[in-house]
N, C-alpha and C positions, 0 to 999 in steps of 0.2 A: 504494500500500500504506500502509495507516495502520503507525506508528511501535510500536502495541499487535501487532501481529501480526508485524514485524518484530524487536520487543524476543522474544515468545514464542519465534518459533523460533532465535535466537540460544540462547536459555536452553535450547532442550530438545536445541541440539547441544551445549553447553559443559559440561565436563568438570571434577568431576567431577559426576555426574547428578544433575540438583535433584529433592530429596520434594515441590514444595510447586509444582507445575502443576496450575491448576484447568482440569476437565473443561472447562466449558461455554466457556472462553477456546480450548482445544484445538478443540473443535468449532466455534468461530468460526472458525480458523485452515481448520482443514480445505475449510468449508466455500466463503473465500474462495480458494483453493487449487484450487475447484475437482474436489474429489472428492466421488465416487458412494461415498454411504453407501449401506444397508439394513439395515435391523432384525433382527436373528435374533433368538432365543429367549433369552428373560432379559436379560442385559445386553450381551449381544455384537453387534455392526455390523461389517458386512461392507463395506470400504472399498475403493475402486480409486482409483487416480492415474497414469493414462497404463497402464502393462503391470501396475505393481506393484500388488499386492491384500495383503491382510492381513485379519486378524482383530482387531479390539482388541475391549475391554472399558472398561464404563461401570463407575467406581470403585461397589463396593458400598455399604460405611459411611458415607462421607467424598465429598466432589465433590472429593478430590486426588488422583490419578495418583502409585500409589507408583514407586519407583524400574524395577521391571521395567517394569512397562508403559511408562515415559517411555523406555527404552530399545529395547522393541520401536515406537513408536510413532517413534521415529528411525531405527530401520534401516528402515522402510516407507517414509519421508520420504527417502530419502537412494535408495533403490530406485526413489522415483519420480518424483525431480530435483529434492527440494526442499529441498538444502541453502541454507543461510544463502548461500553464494558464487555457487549456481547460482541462489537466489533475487532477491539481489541485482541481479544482470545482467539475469536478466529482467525486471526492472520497469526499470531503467535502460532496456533496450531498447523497454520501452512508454511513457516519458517520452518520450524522443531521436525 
C-alpha cells in the first residue's frame, strides 16, 4: 500500500470529519481497495466492496467531498472492512 492511500483513509476515519478530501484521490483509494464501481446517471457510482454496496456521489462544483459525503463514504468503508485497523492488518498480512 503506498503511504498516499494509507494517509487518505486514516483522514477520512479521523474525527472530527475533514471538508477538504479530493474526489479523484478517493477514487484512487477505492479503486486500489478493490471495489466495483458503475456509473449511474449524472454523478452517482454504484460501488461494492465485499457484501457492502452504496451509492456515492461525484462532488458537483468542487472535486472536494463535502463533509456528508466523507461520512457516508466511511460508513461504506467500515461496512466493507476497510477501516484504517482492519486495513492495516491486511497489508501486514500481504507483507508477512
Amino acid at each position: 500500500m503506498s503511504h498516499k492511500h494509507e494517509n487518505l483513509i486514516r483522514t477520512i476515519f479521523h474525527d472530527p470529519i475533514s471538508g477538504n478530501i479530493q474526489w479523484r484521490e478517493v477514487e484512487s483509494l477505492l479503486k486500489h481497495l478493490g471495489v466495483e464501481m458503475e456509473q449511474l446517471s449524472g454523478a452517482r457510482i454504484r460501488a461494492r466492496l465485499g457484501r457492502a454496496e452504496a451509492i456515492l456521489h461525484r462532488p458537483h462544483h468542487s472535486n472536494t467531498l463535502d463533509r456528508h459525503a466523507v461520512q457516508h463514504l466511511r460508513e461504506f468503508l467500515a461496512r466493507g472492512g476497510a477501516t484504517p485497523s482492519q486495513y492495516e492488518a491486511r497489508e501486514e498480512q500481504r507483507k508477512g
